[in-house]
LUMTI-231484 format. One record per atom (N, C-alpha, C, O, CB): x, y, z; atom name; residue number from 1. Coordinates in steps of 0.02 Angstrom, whole numbers. Glycine has a CB too. Layout:
residues N
- X, Y, Z, CA, NUM
...
//
This chain:
residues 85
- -2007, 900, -2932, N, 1
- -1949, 858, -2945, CA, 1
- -1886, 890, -2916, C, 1
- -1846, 865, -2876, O, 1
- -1941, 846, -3020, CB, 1
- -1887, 951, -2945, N, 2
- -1812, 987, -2904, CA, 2
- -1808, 989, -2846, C, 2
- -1751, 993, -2823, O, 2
- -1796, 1054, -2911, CB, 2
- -1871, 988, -2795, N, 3
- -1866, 972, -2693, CA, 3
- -1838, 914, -2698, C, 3
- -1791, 905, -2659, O, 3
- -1949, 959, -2634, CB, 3
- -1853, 864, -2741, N, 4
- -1824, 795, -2713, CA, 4
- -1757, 781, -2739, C, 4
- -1734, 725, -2727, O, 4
- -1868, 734, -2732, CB, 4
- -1716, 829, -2776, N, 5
- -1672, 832, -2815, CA, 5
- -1679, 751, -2886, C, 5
- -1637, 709, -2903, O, 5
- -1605, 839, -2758, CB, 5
- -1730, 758, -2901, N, 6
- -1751, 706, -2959, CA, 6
- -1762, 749, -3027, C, 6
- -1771, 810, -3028, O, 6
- -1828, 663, -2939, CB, 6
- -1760, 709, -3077, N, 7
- -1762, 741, -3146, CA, 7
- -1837, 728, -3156, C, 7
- -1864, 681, -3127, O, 7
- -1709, 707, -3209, CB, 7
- -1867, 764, -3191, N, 8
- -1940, 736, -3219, CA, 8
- -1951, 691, -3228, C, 8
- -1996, 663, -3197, O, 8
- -1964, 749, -3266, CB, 8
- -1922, 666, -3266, N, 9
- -1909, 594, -3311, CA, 9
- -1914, 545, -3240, C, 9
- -1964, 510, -3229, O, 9
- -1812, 589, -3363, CB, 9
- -1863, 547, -3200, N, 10
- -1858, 497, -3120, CA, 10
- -1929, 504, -3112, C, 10
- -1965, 457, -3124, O, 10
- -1806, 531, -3039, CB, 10
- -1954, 564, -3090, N, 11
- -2007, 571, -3043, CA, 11
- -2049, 554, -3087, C, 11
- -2100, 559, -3053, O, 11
- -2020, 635, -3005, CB, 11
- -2070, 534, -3147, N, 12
- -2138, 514, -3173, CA, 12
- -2137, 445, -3190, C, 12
- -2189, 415, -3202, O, 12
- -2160, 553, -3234, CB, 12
- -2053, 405, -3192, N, 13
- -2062, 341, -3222, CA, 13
- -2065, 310, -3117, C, 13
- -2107, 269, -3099, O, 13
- -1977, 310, -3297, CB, 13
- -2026, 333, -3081, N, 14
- -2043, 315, -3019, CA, 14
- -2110, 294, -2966, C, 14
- -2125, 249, -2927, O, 14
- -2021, 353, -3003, CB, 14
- -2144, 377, -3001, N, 15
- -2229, 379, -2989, CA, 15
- -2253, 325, -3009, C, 15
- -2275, 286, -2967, O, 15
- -2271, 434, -3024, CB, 15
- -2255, 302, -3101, N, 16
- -2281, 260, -3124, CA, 16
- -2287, 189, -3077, C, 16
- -2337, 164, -3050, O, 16
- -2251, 259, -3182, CB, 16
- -2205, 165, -3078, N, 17
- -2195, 108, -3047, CA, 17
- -2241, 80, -2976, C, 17
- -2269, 26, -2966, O, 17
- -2127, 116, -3034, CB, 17
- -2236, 124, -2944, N, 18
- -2262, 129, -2876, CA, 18
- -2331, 149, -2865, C, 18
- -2355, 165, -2810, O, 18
- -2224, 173, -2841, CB, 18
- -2366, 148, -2925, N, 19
- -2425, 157, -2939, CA, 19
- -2478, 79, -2942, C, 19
- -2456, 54, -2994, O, 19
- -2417, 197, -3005, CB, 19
- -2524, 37, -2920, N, 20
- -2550, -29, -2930, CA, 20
- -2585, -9, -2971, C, 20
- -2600, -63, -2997, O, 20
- -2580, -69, -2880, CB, 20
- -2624, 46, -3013, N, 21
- -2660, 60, -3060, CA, 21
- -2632, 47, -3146, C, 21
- -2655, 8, -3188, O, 21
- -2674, 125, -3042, CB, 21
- -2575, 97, -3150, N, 22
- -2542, 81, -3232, CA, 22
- -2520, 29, -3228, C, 22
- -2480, 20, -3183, O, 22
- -2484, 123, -3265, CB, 22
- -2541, -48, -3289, N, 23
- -2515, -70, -3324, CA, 23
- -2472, -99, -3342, C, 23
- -2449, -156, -3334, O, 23
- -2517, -55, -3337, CB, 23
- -2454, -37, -3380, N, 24
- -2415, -14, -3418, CA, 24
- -2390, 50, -3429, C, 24
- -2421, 102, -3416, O, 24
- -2432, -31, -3455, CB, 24
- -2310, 48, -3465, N, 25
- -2302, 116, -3458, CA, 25
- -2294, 132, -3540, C, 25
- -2296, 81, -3573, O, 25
- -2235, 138, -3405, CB, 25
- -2285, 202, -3585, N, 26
- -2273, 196, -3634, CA, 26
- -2227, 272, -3636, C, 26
- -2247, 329, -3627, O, 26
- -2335, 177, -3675, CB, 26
- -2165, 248, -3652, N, 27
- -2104, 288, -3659, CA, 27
- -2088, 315, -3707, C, 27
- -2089, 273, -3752, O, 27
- -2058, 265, -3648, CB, 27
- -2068, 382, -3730, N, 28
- -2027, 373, -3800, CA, 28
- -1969, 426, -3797, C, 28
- -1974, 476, -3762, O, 28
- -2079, 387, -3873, CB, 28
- -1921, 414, -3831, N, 29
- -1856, 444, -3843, CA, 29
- -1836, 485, -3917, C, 29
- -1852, 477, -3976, O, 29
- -1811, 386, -3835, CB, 29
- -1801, 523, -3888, N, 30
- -1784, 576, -3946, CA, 30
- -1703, 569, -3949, C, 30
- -1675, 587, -4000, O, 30
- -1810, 663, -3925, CB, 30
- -1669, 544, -3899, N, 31
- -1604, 530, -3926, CA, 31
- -1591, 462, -3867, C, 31
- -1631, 429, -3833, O, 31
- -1543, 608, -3926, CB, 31
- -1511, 458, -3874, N, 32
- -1484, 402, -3837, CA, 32
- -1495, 419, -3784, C, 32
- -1532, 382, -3752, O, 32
- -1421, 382, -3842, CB, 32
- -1478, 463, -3761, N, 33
- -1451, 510, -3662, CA, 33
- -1514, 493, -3639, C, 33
- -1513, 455, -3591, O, 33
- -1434, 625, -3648, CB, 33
- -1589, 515, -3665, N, 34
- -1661, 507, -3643, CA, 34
- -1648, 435, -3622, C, 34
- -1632, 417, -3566, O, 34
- -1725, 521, -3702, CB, 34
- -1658, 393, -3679, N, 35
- -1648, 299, -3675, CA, 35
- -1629, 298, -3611, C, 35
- -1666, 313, -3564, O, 35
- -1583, 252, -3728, CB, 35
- -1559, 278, -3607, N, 36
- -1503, 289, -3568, CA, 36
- -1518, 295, -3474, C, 36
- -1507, 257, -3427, O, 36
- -1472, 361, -3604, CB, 36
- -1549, 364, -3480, N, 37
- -1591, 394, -3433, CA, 37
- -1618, 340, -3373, C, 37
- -1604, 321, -3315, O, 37
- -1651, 425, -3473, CB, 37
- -1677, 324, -3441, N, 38
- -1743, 281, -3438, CA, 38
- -1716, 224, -3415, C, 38
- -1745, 191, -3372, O, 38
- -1786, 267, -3507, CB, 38
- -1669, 210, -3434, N, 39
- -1627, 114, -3403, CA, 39
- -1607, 117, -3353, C, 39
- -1620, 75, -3311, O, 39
- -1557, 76, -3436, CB, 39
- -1552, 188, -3337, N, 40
- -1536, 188, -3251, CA, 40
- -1603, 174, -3222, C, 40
- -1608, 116, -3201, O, 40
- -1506, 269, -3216, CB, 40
- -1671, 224, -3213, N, 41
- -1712, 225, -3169, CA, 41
- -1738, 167, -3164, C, 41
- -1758, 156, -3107, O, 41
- -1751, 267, -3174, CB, 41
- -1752, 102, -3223, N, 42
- -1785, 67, -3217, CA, 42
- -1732, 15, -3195, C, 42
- -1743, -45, -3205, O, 42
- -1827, 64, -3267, CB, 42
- -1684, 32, -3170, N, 43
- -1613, -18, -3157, CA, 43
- -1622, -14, -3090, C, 43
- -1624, -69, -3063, O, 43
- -1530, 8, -3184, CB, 43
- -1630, 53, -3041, N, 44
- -1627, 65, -2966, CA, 44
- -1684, 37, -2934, C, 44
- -1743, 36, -2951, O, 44
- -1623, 138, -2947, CB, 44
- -1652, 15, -2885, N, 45
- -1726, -26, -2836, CA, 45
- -1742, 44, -2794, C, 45
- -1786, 25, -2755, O, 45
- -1699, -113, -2762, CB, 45
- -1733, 101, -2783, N, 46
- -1759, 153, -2748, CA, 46
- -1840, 186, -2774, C, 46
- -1869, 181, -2828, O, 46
- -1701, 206, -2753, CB, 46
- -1854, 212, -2727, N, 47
- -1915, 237, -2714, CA, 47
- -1944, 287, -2733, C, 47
- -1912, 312, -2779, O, 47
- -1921, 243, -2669, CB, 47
- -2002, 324, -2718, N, 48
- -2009, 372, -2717, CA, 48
- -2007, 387, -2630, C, 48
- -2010, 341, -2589, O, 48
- -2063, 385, -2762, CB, 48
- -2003, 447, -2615, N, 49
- -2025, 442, -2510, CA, 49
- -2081, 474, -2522, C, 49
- -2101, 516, -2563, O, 49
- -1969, 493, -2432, CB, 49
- -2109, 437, -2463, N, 50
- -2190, 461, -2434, CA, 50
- -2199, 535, -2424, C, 50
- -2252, 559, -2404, O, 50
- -2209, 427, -2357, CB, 50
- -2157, 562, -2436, N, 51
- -2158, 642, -2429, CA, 51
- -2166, 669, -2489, C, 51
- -2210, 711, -2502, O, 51
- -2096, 675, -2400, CB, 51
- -2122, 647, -2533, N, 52
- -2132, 664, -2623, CA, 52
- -2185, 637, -2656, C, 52
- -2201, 655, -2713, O, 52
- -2075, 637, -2670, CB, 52
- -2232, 570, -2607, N, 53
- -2295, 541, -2642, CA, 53
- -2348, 601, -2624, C, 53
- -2398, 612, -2658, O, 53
- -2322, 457, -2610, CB, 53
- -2330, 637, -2566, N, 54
- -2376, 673, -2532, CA, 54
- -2377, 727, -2580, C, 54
- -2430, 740, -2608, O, 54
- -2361, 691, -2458, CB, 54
- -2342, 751, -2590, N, 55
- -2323, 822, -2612, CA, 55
- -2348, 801, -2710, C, 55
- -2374, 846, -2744, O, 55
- -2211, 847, -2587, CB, 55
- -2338, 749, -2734, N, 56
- -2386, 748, -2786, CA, 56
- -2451, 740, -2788, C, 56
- -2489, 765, -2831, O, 56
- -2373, 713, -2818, CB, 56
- -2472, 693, -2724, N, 57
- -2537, 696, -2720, CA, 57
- -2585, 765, -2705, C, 57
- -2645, 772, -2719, O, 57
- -2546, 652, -2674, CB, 57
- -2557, 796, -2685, N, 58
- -2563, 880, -2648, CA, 58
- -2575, 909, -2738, C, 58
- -2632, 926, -2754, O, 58
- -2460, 923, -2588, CB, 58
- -2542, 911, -2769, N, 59
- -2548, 951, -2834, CA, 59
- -2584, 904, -2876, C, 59
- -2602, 931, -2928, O, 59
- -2477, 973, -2869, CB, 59
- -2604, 832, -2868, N, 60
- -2650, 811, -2921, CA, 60
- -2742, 848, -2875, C, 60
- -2798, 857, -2900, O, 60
- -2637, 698, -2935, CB, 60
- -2720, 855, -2819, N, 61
- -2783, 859, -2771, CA, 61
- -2820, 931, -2809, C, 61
- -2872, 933, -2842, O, 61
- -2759, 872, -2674, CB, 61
- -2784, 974, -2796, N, 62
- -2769, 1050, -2821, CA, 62
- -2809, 1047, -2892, C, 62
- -2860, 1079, -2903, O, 62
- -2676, 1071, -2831, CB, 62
- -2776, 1002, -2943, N, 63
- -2775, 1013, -3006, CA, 63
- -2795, 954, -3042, C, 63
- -2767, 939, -3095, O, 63
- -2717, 1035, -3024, CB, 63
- -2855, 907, -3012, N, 64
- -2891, 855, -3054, CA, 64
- -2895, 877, -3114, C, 64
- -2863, 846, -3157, O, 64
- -2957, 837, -3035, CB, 64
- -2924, 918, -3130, N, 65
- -2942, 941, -3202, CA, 65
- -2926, 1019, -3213, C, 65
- -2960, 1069, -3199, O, 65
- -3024, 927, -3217, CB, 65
- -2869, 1014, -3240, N, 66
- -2845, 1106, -3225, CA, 66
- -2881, 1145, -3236, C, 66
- -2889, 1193, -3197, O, 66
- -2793, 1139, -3260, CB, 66
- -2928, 1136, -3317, N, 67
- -2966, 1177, -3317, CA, 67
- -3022, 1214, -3274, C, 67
- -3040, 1274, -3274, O, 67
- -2978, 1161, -3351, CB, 67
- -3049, 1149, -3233, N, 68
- -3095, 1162, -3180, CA, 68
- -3059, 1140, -3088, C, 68
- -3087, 1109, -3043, O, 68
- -3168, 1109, -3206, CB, 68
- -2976, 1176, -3088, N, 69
- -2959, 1171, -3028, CA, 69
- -3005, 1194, -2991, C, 69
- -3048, 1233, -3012, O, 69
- -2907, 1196, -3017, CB, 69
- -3001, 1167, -2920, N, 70
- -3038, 1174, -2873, CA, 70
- -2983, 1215, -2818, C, 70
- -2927, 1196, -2800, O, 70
- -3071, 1103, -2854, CB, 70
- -3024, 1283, -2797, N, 71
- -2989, 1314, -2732, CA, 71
- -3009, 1283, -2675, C, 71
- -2984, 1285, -2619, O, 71
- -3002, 1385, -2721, CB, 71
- -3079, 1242, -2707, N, 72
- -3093, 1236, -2622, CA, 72
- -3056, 1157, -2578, C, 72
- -3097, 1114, -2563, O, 72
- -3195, 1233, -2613, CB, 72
- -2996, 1148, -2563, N, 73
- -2974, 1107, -2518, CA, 73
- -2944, 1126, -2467, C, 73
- -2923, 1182, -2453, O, 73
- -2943, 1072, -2539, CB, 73
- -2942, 1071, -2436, N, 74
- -2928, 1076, -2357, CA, 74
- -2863, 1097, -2333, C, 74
- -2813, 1097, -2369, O, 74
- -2937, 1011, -2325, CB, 74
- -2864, 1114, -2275, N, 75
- -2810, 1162, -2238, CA, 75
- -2735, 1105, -2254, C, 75
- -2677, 1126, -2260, O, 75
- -2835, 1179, -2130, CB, 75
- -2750, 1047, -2256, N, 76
- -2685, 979, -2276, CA, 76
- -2645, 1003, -2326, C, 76
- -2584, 1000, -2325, O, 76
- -2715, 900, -2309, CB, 76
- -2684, 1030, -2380, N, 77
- -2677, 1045, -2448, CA, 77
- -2633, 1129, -2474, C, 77
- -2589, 1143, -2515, O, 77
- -2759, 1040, -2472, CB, 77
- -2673, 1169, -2428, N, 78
- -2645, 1221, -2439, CA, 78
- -2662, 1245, -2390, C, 78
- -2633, 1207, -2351, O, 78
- -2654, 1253, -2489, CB, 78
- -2688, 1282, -2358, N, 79
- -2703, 1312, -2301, CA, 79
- -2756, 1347, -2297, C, 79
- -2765, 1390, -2254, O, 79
- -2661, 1345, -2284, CB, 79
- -2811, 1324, -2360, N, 80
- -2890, 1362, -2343, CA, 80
- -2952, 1311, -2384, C, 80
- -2944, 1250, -2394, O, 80
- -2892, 1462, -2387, CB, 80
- -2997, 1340, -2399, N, 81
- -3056, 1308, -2416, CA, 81
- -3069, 1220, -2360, C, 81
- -3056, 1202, -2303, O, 81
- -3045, 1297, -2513, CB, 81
- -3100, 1192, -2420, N, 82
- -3120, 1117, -2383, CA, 82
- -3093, 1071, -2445, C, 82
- -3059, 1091, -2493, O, 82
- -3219, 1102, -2363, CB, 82
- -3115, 1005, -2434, N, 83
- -3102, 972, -2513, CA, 83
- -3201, 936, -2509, C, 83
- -3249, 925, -2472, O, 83
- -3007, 883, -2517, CB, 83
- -3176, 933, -2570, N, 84
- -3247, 906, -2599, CA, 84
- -3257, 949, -2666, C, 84
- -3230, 1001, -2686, O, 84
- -3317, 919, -2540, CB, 84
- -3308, 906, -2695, N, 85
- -3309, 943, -2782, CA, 85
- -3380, 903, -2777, C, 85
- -3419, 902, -2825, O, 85
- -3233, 914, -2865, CB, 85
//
């Protein structure tokens, strides 16, 4: 989030949006400012860029299942192993 200068909050309700898989989303707040937050992002017609989709896809690739991350992907990814599981 901090490369793209985005807050968490941006970069996960953004992801969501731009996602054809979720739904739905399910939010919750601990004060007003969070709320608040949540309304700008869902107020802006902006994006995520194809560079910041990349760069999450790169760390979900890495870390399907953290417990059982996989080293072995391709040079795209990091710069050793292969991908496959």
């Amino acid at each position: 989030a901090k490369k793209f200068q985005l807050s968490l909050t941006e970069l996960s309700l953004l992801w969501c949006r731009q996602r054809r898989l979720p739904t739905s989303l399910l939010i919750g707040h601990t004060s007003m400012q969070q709320l608040e937050e949540s309304i700008r992002i869902f107020q802006k017609s902006s994006l995520l860029s194809p560079e910041c989709l990349w760069e999450i896809d790169r760390v979900h690739m890495r870390n399907r299942l953290p417990i059982f991350a996989s080293t072995r992907v391709g040079k795209d990814w990091a710069g050793k192993g292969e991908i496959g599981e």
